[in-house]
Each structure stands twice: as structure tokens, then as C-alpha cells.
Backbone bond lengths (Angstrom), bond angles and torsions (degrees), N, CA, C in turn:
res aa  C-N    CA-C-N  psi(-1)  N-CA   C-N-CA  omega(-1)  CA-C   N-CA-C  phi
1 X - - - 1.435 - - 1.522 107.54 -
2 X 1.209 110.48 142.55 2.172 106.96 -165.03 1.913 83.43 -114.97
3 X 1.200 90.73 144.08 1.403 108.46 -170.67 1.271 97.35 -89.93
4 X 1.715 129.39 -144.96 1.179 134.15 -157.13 1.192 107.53 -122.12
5 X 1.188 101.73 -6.27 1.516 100.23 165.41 1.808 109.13 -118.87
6 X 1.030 113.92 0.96 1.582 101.96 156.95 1.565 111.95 117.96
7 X 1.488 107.15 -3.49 1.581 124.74 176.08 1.188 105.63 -99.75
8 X 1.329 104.86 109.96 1.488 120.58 118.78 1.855 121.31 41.48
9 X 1.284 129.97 42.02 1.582 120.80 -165.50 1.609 88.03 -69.31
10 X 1.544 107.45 163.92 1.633 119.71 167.35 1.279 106.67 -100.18
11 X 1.413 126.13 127.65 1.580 119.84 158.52 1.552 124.19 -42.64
12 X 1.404 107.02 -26.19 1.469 113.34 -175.25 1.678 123.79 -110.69
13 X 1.006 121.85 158.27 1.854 118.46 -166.75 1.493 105.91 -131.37
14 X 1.155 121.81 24.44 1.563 126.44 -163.04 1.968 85.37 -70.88
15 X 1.296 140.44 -10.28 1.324 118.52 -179.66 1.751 99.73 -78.06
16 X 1.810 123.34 -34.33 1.189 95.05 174.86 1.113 137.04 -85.73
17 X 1.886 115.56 32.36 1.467 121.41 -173.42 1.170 116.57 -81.09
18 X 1.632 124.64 161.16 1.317 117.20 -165.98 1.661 117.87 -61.17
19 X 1.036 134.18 114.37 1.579 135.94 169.10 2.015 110.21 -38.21
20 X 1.091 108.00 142.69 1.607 101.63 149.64 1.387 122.14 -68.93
21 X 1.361 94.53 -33.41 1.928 108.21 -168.91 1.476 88.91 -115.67
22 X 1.768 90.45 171.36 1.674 116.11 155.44 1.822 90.86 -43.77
23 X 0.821 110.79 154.22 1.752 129.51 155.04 1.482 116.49 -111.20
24 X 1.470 125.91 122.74 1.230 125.69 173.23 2.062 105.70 -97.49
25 X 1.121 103.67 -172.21 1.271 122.44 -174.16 1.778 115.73 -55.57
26 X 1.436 106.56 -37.68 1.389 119.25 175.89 2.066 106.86 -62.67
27 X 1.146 80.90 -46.50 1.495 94.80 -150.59 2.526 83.59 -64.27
28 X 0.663 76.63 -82.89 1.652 87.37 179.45 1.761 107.06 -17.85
29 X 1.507 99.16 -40.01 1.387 107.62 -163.53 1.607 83.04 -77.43
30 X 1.007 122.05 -68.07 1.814 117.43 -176.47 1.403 118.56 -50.20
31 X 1.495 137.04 -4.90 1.085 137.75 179.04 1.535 104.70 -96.59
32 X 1.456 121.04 -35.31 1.401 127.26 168.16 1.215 109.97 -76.33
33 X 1.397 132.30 -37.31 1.648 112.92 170.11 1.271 123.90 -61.83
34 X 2.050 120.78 -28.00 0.912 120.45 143.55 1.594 134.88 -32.08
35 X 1.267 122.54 -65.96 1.821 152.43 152.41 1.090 85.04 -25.31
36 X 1.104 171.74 -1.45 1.556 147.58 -130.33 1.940 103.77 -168.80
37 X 1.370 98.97 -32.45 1.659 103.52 -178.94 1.478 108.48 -79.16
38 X 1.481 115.94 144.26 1.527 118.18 -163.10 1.858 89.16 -83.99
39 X 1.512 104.77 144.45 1.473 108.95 165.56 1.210 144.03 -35.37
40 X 1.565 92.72 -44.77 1.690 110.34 169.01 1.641 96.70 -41.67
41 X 1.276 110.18 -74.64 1.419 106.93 -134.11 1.517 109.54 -65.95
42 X 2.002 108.56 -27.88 0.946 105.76 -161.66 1.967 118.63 -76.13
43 X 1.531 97.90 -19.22 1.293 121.15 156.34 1.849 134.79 -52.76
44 X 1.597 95.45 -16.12 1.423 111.12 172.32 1.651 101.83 -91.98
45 X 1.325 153.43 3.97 1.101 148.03 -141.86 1.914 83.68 -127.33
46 X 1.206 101.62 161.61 1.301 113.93 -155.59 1.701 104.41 -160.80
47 X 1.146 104.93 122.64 1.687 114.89 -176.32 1.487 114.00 -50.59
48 X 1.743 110.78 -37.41 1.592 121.78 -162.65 1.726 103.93 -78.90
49 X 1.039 120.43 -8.21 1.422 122.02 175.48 1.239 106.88 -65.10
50 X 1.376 102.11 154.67 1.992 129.73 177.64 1.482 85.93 -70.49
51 X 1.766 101.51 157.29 1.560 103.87 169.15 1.495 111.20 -49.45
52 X 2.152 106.71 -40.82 1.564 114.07 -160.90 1.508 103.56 -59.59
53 X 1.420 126.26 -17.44 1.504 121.97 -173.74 1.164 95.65 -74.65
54 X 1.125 137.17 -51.73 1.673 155.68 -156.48 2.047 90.21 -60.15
55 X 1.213 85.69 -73.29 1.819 85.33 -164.22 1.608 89.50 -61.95
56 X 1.294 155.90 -49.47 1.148 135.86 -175.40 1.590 121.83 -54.00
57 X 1.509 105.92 -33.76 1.670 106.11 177.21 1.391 117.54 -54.00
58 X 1.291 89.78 -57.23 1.895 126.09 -176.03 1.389 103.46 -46.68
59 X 0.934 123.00 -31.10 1.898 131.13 -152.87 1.403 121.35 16.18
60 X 1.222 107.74 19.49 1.704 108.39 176.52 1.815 115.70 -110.28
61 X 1.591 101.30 25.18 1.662 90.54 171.12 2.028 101.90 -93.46
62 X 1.362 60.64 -176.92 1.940 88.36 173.60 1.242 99.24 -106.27
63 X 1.660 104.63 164.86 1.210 107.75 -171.42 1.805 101.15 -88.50
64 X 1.027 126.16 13.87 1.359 124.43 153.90 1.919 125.08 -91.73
65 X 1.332 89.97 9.07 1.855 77.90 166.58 1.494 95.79 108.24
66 X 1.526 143.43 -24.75 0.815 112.07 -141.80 1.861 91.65 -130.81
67 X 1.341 120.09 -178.60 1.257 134.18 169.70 1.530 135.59 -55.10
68 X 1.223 131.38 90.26 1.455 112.78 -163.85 1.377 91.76 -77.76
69 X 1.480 112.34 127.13 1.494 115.97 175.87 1.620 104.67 -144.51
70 X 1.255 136.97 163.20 1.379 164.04 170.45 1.275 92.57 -71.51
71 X 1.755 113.57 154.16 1.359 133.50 125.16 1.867 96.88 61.51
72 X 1.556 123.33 47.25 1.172 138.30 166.72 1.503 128.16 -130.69
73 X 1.192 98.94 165.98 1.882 92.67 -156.00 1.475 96.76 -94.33
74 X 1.975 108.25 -50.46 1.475 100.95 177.99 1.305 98.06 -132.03
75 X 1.517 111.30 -172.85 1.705 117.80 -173.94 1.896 100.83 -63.26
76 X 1.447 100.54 168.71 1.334 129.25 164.81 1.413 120.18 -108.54
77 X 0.854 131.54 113.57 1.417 142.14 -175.63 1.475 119.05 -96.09
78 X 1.026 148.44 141.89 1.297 168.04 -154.47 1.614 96.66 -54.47
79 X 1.148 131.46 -67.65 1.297 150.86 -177.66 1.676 99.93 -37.48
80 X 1.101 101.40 -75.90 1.798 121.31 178.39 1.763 105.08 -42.94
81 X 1.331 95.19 -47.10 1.380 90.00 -179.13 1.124 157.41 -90.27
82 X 1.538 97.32 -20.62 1.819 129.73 134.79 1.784 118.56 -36.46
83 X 1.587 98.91 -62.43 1.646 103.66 160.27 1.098 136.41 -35.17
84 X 1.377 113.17 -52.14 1.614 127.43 -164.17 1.979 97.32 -82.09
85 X 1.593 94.08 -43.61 1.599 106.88 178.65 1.859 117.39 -56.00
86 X 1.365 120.82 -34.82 1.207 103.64 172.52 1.463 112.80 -100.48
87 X 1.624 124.19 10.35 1.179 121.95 -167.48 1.941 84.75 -91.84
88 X 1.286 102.97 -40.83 1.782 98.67 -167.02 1.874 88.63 -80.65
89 X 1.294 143.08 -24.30 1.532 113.15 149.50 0.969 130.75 -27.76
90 X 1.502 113.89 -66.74 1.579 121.63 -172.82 1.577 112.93 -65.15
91 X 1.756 103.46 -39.12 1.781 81.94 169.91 1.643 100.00 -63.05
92 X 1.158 136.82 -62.78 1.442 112.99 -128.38 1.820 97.36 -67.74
93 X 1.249 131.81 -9.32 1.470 130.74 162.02 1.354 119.37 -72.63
94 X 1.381 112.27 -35.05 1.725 94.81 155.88 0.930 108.11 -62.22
95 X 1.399 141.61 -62.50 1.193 123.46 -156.85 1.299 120.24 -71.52
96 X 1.251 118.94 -23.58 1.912 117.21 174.50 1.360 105.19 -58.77
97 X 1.583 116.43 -47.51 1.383 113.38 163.52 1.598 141.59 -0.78
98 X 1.592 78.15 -61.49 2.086 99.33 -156.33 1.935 81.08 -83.14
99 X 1.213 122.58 -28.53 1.504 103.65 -162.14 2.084 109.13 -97.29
């Protein structure tokens, strides 16, 4: 949905879900790039994959392993990002749920 000024809104808010931890700048920034990926695709992703499937789906690493992302303090690593990736699955299925 494009707001009023012409960006891009996300249907989804899984960055303002409750953290386990403090959340720093990285982490927020990876929960909104999450917020930001269309359903389709993120629905094609699959737990049983190699990390290399993961960074090939994704197509936004570097060729060092890690996350090309915006507005972060340090890299994202495969691990972190698998994590954060099936945690914002399960929200966006609760939330398809309730509607």
C-alpha cells in the first residue's frame, strides 16, 4: 500500500513485535526488511534448505556471507537471519489467522 508520500507501506509490522532481547539497530533493520518482503516469496522459503539456498533465494547477500542491509551497525549473518526469518513467518500466520 503507497502512502502519501509515495513509499512503499508494509502490510506487515512483525519489526514492532515483542523482542526476546534489548533490540539494537541491526536487529530492527532486519525485522523491517522482513515487513517489506512480498508473501509470495517469503512463503517459498523452507527451513530444510542449506544456508547456500537461503543466501541464493534471498539475493541480497554479499559475497562475504553476510546481509546487504540499510541503517545497521554490524553485518547479519546467516544464522541471525534464518532466526529472525522464521520468527516473522510465524507472526505473519498469526496474524493471517485473526483476519
Amino acid at each position: 500500500m503507497a502512502s502519501k508520500t509515495g513509499v512503499e507501506e508494509p502490510v506487515w509490522n512483525f519489526e514492532q513485535e515483542p523482542y526476546d532481547e534489548e533490540p539494537d539497530e541491526t536487529r530492527r533493520s532486519l525485522r523491517s526488511y522482513f515487513d517489506r518482503m512480498p508473501d509470495a516469496k517469503m512463503q517459498e522459503y523452507r527451513e530444510s534448505w542449506f544456508d547456500a539456498q537461503v543466501i541464493e533465494w534471498d539475493g541480497n547477500f554479499r559475497d562475504d556471507g553476510a546481509l546487504m542491509l540499510v541503517c545497521c551497525q554490524r553485518d547479519v549473518e546467516i544464522a541471525e537471519y534464518r532466526k529472525e526469518l522464521e520468527a516473522s513467518l510465524r507472526y505473519r500466520r498469526r496474524v493471517s489467522a485473526r483476519t
